[in-house]
N, CA, C and O atoms as a GROMACS GRO file, in nm:
protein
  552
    1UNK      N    1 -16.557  -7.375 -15.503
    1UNK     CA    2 -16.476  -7.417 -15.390
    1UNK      C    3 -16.499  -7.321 -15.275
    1UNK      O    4 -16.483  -7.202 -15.301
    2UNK      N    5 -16.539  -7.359 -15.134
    2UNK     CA    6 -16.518  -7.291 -15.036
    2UNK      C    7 -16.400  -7.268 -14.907
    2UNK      O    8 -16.341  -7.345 -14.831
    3UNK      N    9 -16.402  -7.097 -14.934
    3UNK     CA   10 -16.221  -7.092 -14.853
    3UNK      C   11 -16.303  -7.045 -14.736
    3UNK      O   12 -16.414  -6.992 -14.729
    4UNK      N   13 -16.218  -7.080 -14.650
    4UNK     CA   14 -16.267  -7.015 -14.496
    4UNK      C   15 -16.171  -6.889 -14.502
    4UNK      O   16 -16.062  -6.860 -14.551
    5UNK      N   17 -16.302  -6.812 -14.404
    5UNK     CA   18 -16.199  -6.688 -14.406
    5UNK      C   19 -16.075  -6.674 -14.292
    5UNK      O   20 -16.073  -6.719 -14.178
    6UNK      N   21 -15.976  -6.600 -14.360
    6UNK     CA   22 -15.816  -6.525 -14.312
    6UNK      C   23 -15.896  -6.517 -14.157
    6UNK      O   24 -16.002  -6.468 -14.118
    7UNK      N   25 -15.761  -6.608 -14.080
    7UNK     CA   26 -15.785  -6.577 -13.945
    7UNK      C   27 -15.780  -6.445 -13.870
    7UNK      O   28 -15.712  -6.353 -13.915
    8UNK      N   29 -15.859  -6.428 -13.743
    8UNK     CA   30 -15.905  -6.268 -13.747
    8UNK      C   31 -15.981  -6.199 -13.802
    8UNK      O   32 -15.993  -6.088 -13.751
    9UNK      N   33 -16.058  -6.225 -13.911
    9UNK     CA   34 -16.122  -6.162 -14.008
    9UNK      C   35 -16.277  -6.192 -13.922
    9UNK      O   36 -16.286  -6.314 -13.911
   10UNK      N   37 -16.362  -6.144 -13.879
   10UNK     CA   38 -16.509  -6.145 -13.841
   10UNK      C   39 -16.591  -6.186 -13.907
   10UNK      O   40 -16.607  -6.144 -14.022
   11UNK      N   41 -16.673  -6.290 -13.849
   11UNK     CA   42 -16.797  -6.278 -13.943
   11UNK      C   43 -16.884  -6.195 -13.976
   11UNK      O   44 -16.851  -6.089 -13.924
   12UNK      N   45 -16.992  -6.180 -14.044
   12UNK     CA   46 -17.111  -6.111 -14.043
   12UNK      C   47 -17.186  -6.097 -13.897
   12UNK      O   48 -17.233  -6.198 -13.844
   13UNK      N   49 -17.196  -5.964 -13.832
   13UNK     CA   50 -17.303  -5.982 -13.713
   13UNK      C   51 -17.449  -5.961 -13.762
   13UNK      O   52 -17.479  -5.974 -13.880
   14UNK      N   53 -17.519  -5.935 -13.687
   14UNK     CA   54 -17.693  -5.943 -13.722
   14UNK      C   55 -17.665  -5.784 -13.762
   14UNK      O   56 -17.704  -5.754 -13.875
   15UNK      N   57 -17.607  -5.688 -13.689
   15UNK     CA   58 -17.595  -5.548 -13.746
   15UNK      C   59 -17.568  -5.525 -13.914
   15UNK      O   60 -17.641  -5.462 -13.991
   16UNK      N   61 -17.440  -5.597 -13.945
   16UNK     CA   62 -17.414  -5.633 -14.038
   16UNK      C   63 -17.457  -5.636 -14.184
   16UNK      O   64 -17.434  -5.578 -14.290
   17UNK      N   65 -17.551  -5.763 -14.121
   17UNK     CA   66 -17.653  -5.854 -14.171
   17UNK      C   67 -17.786  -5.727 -14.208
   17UNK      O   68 -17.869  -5.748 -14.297
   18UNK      N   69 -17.787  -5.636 -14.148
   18UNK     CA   70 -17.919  -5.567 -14.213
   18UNK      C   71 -18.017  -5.570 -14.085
   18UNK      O   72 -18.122  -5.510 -14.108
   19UNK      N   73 -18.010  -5.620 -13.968
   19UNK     CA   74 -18.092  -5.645 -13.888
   19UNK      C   75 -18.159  -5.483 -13.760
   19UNK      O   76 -18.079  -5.392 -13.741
   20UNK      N   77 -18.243  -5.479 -13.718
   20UNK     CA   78 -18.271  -5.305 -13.670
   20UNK      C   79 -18.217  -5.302 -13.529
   20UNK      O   80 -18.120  -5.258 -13.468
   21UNK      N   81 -18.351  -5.387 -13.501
   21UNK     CA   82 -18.314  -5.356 -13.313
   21UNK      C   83 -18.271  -5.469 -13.259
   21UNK      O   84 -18.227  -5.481 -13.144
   22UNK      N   85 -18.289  -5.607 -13.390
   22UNK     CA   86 -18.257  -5.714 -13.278
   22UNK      C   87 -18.102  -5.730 -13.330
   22UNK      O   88 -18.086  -5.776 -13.443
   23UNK      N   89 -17.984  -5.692 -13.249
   23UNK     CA   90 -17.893  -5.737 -13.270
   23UNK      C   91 -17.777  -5.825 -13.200
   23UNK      O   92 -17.775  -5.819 -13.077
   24UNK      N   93 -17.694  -5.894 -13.256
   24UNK     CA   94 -17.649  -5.984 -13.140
   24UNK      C   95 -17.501  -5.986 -13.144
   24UNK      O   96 -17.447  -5.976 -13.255
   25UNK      N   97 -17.437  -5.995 -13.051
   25UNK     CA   98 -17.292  -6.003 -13.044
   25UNK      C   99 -17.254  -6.152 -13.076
   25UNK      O  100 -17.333  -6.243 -13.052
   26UNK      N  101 -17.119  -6.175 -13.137
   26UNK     CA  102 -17.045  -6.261 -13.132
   26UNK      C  103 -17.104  -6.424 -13.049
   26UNK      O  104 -17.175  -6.518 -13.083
   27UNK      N  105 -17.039  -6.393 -12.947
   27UNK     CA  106 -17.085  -6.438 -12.805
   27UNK      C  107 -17.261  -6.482 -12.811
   27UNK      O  108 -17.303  -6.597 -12.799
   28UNK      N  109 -17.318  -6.399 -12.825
   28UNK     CA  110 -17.478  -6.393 -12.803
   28UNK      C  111 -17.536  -6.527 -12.972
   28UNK      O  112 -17.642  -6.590 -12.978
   29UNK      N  113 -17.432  -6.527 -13.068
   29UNK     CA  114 -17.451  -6.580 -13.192
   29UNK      C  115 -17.438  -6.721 -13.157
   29UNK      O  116 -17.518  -6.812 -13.180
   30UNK      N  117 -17.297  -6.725 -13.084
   30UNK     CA  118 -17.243  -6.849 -13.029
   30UNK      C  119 -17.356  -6.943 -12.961
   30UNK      O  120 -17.401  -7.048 -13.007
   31UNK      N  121 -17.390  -6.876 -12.839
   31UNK     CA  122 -17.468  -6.949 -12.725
   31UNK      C  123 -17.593  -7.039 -12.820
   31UNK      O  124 -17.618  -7.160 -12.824
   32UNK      N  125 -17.664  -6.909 -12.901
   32UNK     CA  126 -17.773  -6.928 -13.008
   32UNK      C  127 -17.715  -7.075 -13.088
   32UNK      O  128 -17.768  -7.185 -13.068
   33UNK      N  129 -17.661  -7.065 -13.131
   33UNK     CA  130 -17.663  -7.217 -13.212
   33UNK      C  131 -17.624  -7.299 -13.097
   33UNK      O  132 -17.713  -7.382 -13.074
   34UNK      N  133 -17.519  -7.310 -13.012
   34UNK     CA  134 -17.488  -7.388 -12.932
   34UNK      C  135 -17.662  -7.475 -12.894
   34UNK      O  136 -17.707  -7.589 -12.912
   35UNK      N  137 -17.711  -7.357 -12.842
   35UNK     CA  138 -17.802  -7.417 -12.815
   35UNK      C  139 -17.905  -7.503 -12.925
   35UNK      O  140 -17.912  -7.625 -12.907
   36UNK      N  141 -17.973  -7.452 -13.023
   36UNK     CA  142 -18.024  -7.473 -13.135
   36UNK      C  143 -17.938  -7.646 -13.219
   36UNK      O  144 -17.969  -7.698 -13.326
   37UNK      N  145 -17.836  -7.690 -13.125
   37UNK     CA  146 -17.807  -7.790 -13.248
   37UNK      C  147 -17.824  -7.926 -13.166
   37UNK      O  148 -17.801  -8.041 -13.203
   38UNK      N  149 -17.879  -7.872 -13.029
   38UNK     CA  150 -17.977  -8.014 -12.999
   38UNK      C  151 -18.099  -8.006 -13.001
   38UNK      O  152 -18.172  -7.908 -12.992
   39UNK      N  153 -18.133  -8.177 -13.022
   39UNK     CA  154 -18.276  -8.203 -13.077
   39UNK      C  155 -18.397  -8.168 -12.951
   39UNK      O  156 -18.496  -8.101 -12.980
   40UNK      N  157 -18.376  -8.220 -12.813
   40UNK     CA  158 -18.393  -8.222 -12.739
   40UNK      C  159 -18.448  -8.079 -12.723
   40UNK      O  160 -18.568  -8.051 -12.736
   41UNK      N  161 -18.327  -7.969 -12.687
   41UNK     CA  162 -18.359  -7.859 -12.684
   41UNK      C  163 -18.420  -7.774 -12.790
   41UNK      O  164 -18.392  -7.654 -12.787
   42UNK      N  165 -18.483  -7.808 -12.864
   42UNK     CA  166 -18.538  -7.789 -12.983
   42UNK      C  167 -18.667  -7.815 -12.992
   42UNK      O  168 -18.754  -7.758 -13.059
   43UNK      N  169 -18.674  -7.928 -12.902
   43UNK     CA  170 -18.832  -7.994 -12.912
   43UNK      C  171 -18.858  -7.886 -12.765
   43UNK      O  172 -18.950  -7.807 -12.783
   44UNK      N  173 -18.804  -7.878 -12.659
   44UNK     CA  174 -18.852  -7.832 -12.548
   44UNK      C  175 -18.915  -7.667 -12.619
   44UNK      O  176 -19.033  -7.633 -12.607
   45UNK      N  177 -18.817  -7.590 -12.685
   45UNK     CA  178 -18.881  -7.489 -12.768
   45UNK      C  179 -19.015  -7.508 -12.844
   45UNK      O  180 -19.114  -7.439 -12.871
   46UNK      N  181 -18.986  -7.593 -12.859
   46UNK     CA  182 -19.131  -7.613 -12.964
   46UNK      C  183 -19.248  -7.634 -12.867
   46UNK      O  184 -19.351  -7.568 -12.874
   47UNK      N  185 -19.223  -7.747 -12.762
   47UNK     CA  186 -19.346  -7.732 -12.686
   47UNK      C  187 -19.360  -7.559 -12.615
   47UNK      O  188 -19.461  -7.490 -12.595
   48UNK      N  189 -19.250  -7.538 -12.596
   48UNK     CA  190 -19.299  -7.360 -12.505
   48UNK      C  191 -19.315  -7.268 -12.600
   48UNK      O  192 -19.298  -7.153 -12.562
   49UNK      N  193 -19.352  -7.289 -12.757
   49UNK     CA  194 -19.386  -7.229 -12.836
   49UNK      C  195 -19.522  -7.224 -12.879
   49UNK      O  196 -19.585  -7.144 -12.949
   50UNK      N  197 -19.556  -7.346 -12.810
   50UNK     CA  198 -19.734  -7.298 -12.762
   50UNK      C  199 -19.812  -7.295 -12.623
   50UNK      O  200 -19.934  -7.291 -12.619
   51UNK      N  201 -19.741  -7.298 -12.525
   51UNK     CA  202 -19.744  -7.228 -12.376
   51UNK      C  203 -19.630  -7.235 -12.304
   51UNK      O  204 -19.527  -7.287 -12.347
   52UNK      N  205 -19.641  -7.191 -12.210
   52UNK     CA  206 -19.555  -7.178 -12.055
   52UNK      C  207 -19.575  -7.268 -12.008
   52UNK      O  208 -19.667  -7.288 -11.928
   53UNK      N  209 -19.490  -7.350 -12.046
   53UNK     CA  210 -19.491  -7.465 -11.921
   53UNK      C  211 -19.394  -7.482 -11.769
   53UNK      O  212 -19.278  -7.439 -11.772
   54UNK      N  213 -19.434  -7.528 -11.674
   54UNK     CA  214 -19.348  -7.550 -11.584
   54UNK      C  215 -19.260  -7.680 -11.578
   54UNK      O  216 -19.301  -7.792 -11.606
   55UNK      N  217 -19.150  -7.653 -11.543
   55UNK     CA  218 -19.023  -7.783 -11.551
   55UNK      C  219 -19.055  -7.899 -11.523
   55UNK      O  220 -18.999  -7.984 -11.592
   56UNK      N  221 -19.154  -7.953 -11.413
   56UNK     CA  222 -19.220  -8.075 -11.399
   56UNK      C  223 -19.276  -8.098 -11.549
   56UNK      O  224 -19.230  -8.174 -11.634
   57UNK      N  225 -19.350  -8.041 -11.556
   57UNK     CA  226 -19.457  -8.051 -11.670
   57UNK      C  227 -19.340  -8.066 -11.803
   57UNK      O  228 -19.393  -8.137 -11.889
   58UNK      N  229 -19.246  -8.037 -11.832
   58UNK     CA  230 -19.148  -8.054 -11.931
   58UNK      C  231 -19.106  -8.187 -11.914
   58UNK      O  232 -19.120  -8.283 -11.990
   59UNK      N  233 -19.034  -8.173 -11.764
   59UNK     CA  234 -18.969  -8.350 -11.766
   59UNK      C  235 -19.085  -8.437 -11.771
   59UNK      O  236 -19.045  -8.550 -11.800
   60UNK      N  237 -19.194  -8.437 -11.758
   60UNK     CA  238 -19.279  -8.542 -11.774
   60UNK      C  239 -19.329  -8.543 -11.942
   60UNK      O  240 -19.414  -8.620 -11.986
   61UNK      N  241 -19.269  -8.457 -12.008
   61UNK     CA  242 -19.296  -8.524 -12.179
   61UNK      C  243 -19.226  -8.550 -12.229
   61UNK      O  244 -19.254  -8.610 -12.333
   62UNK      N  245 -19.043  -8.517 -12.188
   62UNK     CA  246 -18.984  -8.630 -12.261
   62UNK      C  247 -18.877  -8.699 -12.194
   62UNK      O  248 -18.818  -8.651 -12.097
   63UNK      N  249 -18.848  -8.826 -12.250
   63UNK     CA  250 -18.784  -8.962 -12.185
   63UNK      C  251 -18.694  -8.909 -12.148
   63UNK      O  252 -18.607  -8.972 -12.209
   64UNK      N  253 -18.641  -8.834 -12.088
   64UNK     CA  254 -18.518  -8.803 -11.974
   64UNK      C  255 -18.530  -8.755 -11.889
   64UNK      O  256 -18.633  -8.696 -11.857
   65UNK      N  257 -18.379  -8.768 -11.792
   65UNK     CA  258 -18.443  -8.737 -11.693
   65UNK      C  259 -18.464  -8.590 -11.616
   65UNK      O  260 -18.452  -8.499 -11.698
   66UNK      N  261 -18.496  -8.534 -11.464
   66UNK     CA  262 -18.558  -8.442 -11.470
   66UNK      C  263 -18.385  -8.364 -11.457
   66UNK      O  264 -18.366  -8.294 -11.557
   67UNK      N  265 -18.313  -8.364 -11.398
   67UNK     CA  266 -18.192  -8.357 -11.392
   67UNK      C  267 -18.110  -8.262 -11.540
   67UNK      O  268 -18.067  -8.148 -11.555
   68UNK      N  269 -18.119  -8.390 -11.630
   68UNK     CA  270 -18.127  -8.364 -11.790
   68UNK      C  271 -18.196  -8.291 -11.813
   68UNK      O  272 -18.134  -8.194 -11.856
   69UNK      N  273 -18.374  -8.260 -11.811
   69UNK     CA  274 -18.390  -8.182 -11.820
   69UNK      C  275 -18.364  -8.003 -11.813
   69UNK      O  276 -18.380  -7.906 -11.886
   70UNK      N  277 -18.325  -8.026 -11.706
   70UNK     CA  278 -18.278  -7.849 -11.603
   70UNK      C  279 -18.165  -7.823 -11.699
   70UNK      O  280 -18.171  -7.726 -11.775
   71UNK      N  281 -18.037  -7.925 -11.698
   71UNK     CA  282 -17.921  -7.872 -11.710
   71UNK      C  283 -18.012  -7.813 -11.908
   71UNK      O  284 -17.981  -7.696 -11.931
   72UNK      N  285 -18.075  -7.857 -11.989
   72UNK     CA  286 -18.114  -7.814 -12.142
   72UNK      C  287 -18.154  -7.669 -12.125
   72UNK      O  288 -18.106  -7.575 -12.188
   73UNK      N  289 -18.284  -7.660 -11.994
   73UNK     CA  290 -18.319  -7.530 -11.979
   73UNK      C  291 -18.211  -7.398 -11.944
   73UNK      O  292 -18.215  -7.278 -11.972
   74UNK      N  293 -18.117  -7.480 -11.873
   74UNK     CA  294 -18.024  -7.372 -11.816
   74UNK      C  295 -17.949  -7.316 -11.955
   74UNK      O  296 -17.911  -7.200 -11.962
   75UNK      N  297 -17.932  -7.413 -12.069
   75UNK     CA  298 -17.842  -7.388 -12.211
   75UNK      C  299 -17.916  -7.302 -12.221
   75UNK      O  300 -17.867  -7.191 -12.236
   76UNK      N  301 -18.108  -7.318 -12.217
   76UNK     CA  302 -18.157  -7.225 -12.341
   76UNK      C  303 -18.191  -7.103 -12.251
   76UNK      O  304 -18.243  -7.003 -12.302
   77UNK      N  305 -18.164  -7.110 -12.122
   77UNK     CA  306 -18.184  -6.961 -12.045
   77UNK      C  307 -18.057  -6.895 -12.088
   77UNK      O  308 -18.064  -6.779 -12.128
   78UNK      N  309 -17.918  -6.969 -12.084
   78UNK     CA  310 -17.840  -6.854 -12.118
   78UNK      C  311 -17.772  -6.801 -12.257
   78UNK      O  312 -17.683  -6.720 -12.284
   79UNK      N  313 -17.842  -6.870 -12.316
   79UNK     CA  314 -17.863  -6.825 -12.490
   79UNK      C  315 -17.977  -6.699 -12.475
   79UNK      O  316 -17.969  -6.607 -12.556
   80UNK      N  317 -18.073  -6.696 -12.382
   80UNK     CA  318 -18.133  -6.613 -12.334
   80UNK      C  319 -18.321  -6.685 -12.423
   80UNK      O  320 -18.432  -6.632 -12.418
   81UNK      N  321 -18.287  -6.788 -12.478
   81UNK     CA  322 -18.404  -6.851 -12.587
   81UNK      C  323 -18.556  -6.854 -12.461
   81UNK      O  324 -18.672  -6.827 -12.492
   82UNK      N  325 -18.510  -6.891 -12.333
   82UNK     CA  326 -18.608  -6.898 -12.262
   82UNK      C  327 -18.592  -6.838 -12.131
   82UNK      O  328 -18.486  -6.833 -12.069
   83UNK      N  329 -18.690  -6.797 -12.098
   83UNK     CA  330 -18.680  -6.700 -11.934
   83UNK      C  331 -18.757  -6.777 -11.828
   83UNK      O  332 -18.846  -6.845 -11.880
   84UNK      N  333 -18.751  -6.786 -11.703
   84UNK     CA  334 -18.863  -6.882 -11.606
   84UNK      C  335 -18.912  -6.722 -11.531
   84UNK      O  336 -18.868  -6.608 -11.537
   85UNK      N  337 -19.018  -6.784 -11.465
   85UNK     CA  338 -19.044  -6.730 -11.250
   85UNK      C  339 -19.107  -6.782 -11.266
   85UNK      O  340 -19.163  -6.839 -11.360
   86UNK      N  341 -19.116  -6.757 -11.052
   86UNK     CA  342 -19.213  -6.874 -11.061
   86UNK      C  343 -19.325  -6.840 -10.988
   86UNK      O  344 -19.364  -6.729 -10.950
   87UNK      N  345 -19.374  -6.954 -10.974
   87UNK     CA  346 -19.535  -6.936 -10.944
   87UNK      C  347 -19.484  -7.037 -10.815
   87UNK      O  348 -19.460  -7.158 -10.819
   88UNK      N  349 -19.478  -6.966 -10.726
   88UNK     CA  350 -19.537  -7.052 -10.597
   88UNK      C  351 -19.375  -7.145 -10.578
   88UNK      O  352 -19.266  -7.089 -10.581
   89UNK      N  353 -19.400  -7.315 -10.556
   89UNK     CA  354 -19.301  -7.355 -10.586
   89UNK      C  355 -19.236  -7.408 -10.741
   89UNK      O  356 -19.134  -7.456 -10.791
   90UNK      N  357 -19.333  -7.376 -10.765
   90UNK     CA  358 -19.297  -7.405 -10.963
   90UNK      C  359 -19.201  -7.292 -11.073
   90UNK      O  360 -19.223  -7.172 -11.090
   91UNK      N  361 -19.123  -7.353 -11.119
   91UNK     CA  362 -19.091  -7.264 -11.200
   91UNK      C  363 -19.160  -7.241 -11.355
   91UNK      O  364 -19.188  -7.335 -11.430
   92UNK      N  365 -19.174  -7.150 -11.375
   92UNK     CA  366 -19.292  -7.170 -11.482
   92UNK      C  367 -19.156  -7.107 -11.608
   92UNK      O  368 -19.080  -7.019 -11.568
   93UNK      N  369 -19.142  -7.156 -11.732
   93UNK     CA  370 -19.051  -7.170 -11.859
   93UNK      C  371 -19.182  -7.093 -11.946
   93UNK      O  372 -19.302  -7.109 -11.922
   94UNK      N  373 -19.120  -7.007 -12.052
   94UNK     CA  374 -19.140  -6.932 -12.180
   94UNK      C  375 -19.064  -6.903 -12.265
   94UNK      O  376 -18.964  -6.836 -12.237
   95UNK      N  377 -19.089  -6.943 -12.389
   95UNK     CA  378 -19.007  -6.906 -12.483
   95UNK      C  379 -18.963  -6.774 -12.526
   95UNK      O  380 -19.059  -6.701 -12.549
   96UNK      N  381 -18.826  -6.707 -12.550
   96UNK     CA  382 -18.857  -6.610 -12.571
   96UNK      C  383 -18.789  -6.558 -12.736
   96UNK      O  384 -18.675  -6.571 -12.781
   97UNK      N  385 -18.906  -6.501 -12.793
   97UNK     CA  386 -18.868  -6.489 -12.915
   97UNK      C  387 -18.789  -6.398 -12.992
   97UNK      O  388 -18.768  -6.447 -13.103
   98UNK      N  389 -18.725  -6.263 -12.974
   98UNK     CA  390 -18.609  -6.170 -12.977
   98UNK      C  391 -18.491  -6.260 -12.993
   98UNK      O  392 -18.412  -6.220 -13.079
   99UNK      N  393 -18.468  -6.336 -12.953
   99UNK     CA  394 -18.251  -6.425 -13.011
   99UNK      C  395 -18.361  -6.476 -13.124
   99UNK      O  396 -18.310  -6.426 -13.224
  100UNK      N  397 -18.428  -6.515 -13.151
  100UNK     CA  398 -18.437  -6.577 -13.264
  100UNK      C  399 -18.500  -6.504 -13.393
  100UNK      O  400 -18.479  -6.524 -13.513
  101UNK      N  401 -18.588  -6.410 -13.324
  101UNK     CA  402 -18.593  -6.334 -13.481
  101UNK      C  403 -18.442  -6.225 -13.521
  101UNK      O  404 -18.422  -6.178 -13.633
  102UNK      N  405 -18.374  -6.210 -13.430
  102UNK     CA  406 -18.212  -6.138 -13.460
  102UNK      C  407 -18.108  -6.251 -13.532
  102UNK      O  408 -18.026  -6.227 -13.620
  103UNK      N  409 -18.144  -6.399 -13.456
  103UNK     CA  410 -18.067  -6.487 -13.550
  103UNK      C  411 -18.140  -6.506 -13.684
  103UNK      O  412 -18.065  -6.524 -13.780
  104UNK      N  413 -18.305  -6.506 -13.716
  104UNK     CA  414 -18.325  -6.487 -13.856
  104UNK      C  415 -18.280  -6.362 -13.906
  104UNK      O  416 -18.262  -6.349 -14.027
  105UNK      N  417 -18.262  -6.276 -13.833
  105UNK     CA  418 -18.252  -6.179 -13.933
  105UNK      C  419 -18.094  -6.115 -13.954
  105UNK      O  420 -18.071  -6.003 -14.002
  106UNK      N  421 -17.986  -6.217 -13.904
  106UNK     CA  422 -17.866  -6.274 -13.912
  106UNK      C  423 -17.858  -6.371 -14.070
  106UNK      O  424 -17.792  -6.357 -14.173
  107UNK      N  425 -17.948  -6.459 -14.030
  107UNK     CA  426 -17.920  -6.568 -14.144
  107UNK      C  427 -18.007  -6.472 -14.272
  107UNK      O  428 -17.952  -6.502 -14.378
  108UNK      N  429 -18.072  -6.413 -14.288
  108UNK     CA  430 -18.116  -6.336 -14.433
  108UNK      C  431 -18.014  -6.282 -14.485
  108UNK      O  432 -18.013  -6.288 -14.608
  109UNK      N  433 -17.912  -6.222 -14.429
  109UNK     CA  434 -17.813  -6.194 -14.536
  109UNK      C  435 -17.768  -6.334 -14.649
  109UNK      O  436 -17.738  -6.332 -14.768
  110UNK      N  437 -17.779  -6.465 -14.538
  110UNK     CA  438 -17.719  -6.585 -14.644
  110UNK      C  439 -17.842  -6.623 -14.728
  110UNK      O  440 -17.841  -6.663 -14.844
  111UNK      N  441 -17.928  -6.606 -14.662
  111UNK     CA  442 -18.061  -6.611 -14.778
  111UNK      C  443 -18.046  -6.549 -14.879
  111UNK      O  444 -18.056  -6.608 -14.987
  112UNK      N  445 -18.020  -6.423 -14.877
  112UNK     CA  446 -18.034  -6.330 -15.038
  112UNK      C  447 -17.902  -6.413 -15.116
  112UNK      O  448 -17.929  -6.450 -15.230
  113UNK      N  449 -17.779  -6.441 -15.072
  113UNK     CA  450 -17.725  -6.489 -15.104
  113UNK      C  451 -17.741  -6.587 -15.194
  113UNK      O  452 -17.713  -6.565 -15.312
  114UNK      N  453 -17.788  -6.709 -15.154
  114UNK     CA  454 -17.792  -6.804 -15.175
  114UNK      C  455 -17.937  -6.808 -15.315
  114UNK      O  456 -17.948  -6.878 -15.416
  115UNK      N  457 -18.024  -6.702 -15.257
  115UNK     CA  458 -18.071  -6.697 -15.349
  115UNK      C  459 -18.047  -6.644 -15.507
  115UNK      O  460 -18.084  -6.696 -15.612
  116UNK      N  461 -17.969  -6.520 -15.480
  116UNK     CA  462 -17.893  -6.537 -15.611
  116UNK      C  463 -17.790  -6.586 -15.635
  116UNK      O  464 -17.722  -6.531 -15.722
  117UNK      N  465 -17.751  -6.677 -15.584
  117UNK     CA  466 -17.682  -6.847 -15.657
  117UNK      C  467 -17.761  -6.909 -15.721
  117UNK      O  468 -17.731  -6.920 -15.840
  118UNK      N  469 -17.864  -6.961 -15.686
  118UNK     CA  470 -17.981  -7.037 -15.690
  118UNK      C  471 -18.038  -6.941 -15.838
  118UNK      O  472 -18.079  -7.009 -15.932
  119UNK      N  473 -18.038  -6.877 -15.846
  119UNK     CA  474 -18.111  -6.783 -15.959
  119UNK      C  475 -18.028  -6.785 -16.055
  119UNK      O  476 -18.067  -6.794 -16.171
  120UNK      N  477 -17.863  -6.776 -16.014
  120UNK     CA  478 -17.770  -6.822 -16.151
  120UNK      C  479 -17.787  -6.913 -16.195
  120UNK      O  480 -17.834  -6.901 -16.308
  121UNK      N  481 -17.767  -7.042 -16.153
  121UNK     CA  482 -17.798  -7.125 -16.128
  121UNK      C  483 -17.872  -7.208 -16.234
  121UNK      O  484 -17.836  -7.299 -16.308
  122UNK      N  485 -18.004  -7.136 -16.211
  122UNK     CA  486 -18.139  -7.164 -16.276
  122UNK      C  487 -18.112  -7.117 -16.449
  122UNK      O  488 -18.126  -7.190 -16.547
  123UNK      N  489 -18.069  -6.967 -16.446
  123UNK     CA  490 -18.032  -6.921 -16.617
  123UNK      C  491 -17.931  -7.043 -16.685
  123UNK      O  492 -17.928  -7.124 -16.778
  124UNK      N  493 -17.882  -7.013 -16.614
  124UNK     CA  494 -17.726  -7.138 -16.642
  124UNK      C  495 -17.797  -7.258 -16.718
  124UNK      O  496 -17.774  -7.275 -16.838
  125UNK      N  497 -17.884  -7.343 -16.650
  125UNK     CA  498 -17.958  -7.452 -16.676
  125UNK      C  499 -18.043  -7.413 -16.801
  125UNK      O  500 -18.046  -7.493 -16.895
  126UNK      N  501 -18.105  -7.309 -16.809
  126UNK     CA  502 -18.220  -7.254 -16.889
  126UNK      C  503 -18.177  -7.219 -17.031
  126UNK      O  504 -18.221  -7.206 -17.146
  127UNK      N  505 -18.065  -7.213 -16.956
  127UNK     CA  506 -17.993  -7.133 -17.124
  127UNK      C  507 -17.963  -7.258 -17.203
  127UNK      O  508 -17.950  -7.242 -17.325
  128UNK      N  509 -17.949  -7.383 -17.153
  128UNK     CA  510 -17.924  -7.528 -17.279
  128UNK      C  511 -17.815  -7.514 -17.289
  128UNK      O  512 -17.758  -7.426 -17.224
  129UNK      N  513 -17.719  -7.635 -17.413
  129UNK     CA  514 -17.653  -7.664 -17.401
  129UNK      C  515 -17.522  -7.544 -17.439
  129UNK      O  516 -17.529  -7.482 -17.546
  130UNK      N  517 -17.393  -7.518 -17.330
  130UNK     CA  518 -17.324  -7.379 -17.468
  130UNK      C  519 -17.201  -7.512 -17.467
  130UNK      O  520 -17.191  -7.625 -17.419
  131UNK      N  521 -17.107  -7.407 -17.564
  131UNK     CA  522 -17.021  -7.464 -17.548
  131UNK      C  523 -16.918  -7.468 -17.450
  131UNK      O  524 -16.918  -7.356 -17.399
  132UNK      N  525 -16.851  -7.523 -17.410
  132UNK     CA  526 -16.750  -7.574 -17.288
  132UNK      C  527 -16.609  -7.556 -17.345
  132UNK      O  528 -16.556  -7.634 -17.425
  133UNK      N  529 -16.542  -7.423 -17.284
  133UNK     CA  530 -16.368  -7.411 -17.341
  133UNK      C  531 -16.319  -7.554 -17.296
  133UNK      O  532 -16.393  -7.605 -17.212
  134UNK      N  533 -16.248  -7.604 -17.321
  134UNK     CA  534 -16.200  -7.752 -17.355
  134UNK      C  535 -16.079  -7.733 -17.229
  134UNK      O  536 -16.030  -7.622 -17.250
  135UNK      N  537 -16.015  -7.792 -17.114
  135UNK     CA  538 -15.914  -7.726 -17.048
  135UNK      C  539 -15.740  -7.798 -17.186
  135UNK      O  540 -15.702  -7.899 -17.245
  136UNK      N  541 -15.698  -7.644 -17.161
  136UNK     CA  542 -15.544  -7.726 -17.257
  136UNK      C  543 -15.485  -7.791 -17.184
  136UNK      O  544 -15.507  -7.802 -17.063
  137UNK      N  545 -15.375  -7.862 -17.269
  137UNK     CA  546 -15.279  -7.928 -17.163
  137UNK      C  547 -15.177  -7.818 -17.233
  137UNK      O  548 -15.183  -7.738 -17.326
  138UNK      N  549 -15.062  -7.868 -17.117
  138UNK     CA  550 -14.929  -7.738 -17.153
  138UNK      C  551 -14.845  -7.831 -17.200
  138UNK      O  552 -14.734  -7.799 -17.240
   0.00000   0.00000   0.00000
């Protein structure tokens, strides 16, 4: 069964978490998924994860509009995921990779975790059939 934790109580930060130099506040955790849980802004990462593109050049690959576009970039500039300048009259977009290796190295604490669940888990299964205390009635 999962309890949420006692209000007030903090989560894990990336410090926390085991993480060195990339670390992130509260706030800085927030923006990070905020941003990360659209698709949209997800795909725009992915294309600036194999160049710099400029914002024209973005709104012209996917079906929305350029408008829509800006306001996604502005999410993932202030999650800090992407940085612009520009060139001339263009603004030229890059991904930037620091929030996201601090948010992986945020989420590895739930990795080890999970992995030894996953590893109980596995004995549990391995071990065949035991026997099962029976629940009493009162």
């Amino acid at each position: 069964m999962l309890r949420m934790p006692a209000t007030g109580r903090q989560r894990p930060t990336a410090r926390a978490a085991g993480a060195s130099a990339a670390e992130l506040t509260d706030a800085e955790l927030d923006a990070i998924c905020r941003a990360l849980q659209d698709s949209t802004r997800r795909s725009i990462l992915a294309a600036l994860a194999e160049r710099e593109l400029a914002a024209g050049e973005l709104a012209r690959v996917f079906p929305i509009s350029r408008p829509a576009v800006s306001k996604h970039l502005r999410v993932l500039r202030d999650a800090r995921l992407v940085s612009e300048h520009r060139d001339g009259r263009n603004r030229i977009y890059r991904l930037e990779p620091k929030p996201l290796a601090a948010l992986d190295a945020w989420l590895a604490h739930y990795r080890t975790f999970w992995a030894a669940r996953l590893g109980e888990l596995k004995r549990l299964v391995e071990s065949g059939p035991t026997e099962r205390a029976t629940p009493q009635k009162d």
